[in-house]
Structures are given as structure tokens and as C-alpha cells.
C-alpha positions in Angstrom: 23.1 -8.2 30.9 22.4 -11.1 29.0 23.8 -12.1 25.2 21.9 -11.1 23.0 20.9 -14.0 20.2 22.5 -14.4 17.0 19.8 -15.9 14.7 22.7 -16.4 11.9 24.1 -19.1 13.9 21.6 -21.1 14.1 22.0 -24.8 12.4 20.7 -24.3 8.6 19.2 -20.6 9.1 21.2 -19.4 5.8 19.4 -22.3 3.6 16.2 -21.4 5.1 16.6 -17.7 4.2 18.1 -18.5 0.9 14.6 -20.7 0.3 12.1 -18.1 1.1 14.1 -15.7 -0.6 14.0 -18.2 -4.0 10.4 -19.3 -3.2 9.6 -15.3 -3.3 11.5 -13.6 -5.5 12.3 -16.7 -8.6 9.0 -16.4 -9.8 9.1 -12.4 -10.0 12.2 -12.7 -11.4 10.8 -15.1 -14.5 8.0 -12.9 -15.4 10.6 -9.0 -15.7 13.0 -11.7 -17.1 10.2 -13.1 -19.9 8.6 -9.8 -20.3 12.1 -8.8 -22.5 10.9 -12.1 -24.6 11.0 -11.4 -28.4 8.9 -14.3 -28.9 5.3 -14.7 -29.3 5.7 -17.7 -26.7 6.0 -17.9 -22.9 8.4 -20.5 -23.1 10.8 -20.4 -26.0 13.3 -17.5 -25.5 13.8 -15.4 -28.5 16.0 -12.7 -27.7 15.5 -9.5 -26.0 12.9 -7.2 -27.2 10.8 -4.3 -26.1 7.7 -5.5 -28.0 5.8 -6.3 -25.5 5.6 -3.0 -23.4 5.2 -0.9 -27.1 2.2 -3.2 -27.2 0.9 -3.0 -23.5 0.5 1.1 -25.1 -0.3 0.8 -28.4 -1.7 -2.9 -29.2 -5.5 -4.1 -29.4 -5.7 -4.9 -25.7 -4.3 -1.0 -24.8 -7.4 0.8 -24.4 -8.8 -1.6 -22.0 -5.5 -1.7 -19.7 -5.4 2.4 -19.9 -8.8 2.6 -18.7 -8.3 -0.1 -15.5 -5.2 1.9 -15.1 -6.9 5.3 -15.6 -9.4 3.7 -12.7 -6.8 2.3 -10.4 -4.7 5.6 -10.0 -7.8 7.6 -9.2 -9.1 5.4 -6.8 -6.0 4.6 -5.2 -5.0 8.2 -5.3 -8.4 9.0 -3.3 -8.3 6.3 -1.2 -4.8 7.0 0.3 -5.8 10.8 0.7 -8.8 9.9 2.8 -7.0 6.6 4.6 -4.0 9.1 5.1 -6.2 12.0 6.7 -8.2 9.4 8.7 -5.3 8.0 10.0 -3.5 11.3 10.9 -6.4 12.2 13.0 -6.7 8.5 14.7 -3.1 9.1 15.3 -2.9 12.2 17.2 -5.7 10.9 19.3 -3.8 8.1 20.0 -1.1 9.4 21.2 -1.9 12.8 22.0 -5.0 12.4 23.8 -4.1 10.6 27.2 -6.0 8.1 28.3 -9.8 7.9 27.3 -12.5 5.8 27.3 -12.7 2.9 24.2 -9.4 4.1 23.7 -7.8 -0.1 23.3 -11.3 -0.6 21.3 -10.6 2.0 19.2 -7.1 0.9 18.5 -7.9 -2.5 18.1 -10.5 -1.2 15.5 -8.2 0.4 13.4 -6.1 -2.3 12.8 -8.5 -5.0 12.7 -8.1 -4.7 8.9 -4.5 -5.8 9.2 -5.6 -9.0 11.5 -8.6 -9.8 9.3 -8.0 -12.5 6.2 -8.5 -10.2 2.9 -11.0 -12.6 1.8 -13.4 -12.4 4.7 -13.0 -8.6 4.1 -13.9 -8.9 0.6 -17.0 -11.1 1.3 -18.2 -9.0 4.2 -17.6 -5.6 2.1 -19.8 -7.3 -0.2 -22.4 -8.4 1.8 -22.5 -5.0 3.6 -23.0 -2.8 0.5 -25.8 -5.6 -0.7 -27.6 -5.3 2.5 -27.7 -1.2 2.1 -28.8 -1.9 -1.4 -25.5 -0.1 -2.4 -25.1 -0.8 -6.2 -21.4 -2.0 -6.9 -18.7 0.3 -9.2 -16.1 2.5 -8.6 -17.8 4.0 -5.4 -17.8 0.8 -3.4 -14.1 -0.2 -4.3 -13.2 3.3 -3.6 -15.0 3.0 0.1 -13.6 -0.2 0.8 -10.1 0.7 -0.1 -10.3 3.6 2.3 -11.0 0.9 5.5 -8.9 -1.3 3.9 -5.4 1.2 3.7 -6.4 3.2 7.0 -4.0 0.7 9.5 -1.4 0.7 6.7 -1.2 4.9 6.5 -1.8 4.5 10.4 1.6 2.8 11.5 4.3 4.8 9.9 2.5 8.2 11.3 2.2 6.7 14.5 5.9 5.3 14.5 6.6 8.8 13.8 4.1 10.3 16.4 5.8 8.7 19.3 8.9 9.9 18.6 8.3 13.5 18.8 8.5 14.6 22.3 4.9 16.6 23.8 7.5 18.8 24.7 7.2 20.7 21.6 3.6 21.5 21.7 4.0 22.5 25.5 6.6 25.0 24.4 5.0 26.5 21.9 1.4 26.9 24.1 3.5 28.6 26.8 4.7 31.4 24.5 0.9 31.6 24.1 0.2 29.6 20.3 -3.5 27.7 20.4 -3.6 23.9 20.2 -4.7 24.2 16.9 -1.5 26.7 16.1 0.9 24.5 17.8 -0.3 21.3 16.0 -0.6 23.3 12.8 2.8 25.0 13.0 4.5 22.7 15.8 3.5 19.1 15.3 2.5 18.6 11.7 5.5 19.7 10.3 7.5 17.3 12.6 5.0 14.6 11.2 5.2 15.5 7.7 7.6 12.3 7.2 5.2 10.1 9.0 2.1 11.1 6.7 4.1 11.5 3.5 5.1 7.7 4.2 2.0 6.5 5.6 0.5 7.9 2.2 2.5 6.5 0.1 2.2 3.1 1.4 -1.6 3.4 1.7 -1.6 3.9 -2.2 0.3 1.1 -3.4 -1.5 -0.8 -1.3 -4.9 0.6 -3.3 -3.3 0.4 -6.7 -2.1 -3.3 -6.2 -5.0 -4.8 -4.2 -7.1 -7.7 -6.1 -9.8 -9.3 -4.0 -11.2 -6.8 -2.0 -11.8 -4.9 -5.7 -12.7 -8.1 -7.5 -15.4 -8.7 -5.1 -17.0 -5.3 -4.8 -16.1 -3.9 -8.5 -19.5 -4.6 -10.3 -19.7 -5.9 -13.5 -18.6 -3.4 -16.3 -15.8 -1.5 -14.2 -11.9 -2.9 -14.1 -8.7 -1.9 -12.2 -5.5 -2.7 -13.5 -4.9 -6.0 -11.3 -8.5 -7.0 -12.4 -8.1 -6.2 -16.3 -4.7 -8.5 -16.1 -6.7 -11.3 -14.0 -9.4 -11.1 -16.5 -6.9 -11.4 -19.5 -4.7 -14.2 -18.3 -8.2 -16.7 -17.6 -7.9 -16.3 -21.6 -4.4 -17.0 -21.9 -0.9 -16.4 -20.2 0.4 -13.6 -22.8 4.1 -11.7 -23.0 2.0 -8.2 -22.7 0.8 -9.8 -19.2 4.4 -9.8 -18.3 5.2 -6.7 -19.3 1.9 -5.1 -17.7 3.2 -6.9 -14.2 6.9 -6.0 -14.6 5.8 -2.3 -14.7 3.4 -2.8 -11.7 6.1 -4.5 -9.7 8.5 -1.3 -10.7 6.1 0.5 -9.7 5.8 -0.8 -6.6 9.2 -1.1 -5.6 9.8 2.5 -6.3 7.1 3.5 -4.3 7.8 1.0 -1.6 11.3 2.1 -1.6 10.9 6.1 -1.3 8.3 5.5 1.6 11.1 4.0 3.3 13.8 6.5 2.7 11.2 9.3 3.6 10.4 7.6 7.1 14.3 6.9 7.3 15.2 10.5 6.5 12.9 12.3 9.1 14.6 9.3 12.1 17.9 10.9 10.8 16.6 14.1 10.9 15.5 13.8 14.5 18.4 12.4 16.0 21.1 15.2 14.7 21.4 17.8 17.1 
């Protein structure tokens, strides 16, 4: 059996990783570091202060963020639902349903989002909902958020799909349960992980996405990432920061407990 490779060896792989790590993370760093600012200025440090987030809730700018905000958590919220059930379904075909015709068409469908640059999804969103004479607003981000987070709920449930065993199913239709009992009471709750992770991903990806929405929002109707684009054109502000630190937090959190969730039902699997 061959060695396998050691990437770490390699001539100057630790500066390289330390490099993308700083070229990644500094400027994330800055902004949680500068939304603690106590000054007015987004260059002069004046102490640490939690003015800035009691403004993002109560200042002039607050109704407009809570709205976008309002808007972004019902939209994502809906979108990963629907991406999540689509994907479930696309899943158990998948994997479940032998070999079919369009079956590689069908997969290559599905994640064709992931392949595609965001812009030209943006741009042909847009140009699709023109040609139907679809007016833009909530429904069309709301649609193309659903395409657009369907491959990201689809992997984690399909990671988890292939590592459940048929034999389960088999078993429980030979002590005479219906397909549909022994997915419902069978498979699904094996999966559980899978979608609950798959979901979870699906909305953060919703709640943080930019382009797609800032092309097919319509004029009048904000998300959160669109409300802070629209308010830093005037003017890099602390509040900005302190708007982004709590998205990133967010994010991370929610990031973070998809992980743990797909980890735990791995670990779960591989006890006796």
C-alpha cells in the first residue's frame, strides 16, 4: 500500500495556510473588533462601547434594518423549508430509486446551482421573471432562493442517505410495513440529522445571500444584506459594524450546530 501524502510537509505550506487564513479572516476580524468602537469614527479607537448595537435597535436607522430583517428571516425561513423538502425527496430518489432514466441529468440539475457563477444566476433569475412578466418583490426573491439553497440542503441529506444501509427498509417490509410506513417510520428518522443539517444550512445561505436578492428584489422591498449595502454607498458607519458582527455570529452559530448535528448522527451510527 502506498504512503499516503503529508500536505504539511510540503516546502512553505504553513505560510500559505497562515495567508489565506489572514487574507480571510483579518478583515472579519476588523469589523467585530470596530463594532465595540466608542467613537463616532471608523478609524480613531475610542474605547469599548456597546453604543453601536443599542443603536442598530433603537437609533433613526432601526426601523428600516428591523424590517429587512423582519423580510430576510421569513424568506429564508421559507425558502429552506421548501429547498429542504425538495431536496429530501430528490434525495431518496437518488439513492433509493435504482437506476432510472435522466437519472445523471437529474443530478447534474440539482447541483447546477452550485457550478453556476451567482451572478449569471442573478441575471438569468431576472431575465426569467421579466420574460413571464413576473413583477419583482418578496415573491421572486423568495422563488429564487428556493433553486438557489436546493443543492446546499441536498448534500448533507444525501451524505446521510448513503450511509444508511437499504437493509433497514427491507426489514421492516418483510414484517409486512408499506414503503410509505417503512420510510415514514424506518428511514426518515435515520435521516432526521441529514435534513435538520441540510436545513439549516439552506437558511443561512438565504439569510446571507446578496446578489441573487439584489437583482430580483424590486424597488421598495430590502433584506438585511441589502438594507446594509444600501447604507454603506452613503457612508461606512459603526452601526454597519455592528449589524455585520451580529450577522457573522449569526452565521457561525448556525454554521456550527449544522455541523455538530450531521457529526452527531455519524457518531450515532457507528456505535453499536
Amino acid at each position: 500500500m502506498a504512503a499516503k501524502t503529508d500536505l504539511r510537509r510540503f516546502p512553505g505550506f504553513l505560510a500559505i495556510t497562515i495567508l489565506c487564513l489572514v487574507v480571510l479572516y483579518a478583515p472579519l476580524i476588523v469589523v467585530a473588533v470596530y463594532s465595540f468602537n466608542a467613537s463616532a469614527s471608523i478609524t480613531n479607537w475610542g474605547g469599548l462601547s456597546l453604543t453601536w448595537y443599542v443603536d442598530v435597535f433603537t437609533g433613526p436607522e432601526a426601523p428600516k434594518f428591523q424590517k429587512a430583517a423582519l423580510n430576510s428571516l421569513v424568506i429564508a425561513l421559507t425558502a429552506a423549508i421548501v429547498a429542504t423538502t425538495i431536496a429530501t425527496a430528490a434525495s431518496v430518489a437518488m439513492t433509493r430509486a435504482g437506476r432510472f432514466r435522466g437519472k445523471t441529468i437529474g443530478f447534474v440539475l440539482i447541483n447546477l446551482p452550485l457550478m453556476v457563477p451567482e451572478v449569471v444566476t442573478a441575471v438569468a433569475s431576472l431575465v426569467f421573471f421579466s420574460a413571464i412578466g413576473f413583477t419583482t418583490g418578496l415573491t421572486t426573491i423568495l422563488l429564487a432562493h428556493i433553486v438557489f439553497c436546493i443543492p446546499f440542503a441536498y448534500l448533507p441529506i444525501t451524505a446521510r442517505m448513503q450511509s444508511i444501509p437499504d437493509m433497514y427498509e427491507q426489514a421492516a417490509m418483510d414484517l409486512y410495513a408499506t414503503p410509505g410506513q417503512a420510510f415514514r417510520l424506518v428511514l426518515l428518522p435515520l435521516m432526521t440529522p441529514g435534513i435538520m443539517s441540510g436545513f439549516l444550512l439552506a437558511f443561512i445561505i438565504s439569510l446571507d445571500d446578496f446578489l441573487i436578492t439584489n437583482f430580483v428584489k424590486g424597488a421598495g422591498i430590502e433584506t438585511l444584506p441589502t438594507a446594509i449595502f444600501g447604507s454603506v454607498k452613503q457612508g461606512i458607519k459603526p452601526n454597519i459594524m455592528a449589524i455585520s458582527t451580529l450577522m457573522l455570529g449569526v452565521s457561525v452559530v448556525l454554521v456550527t450546530l449544522s455541523w455538530l448535528i450531521g457529526r452527531a448522527g455519524q457518531v450515532k451510527k457507528q456505535k453499536p
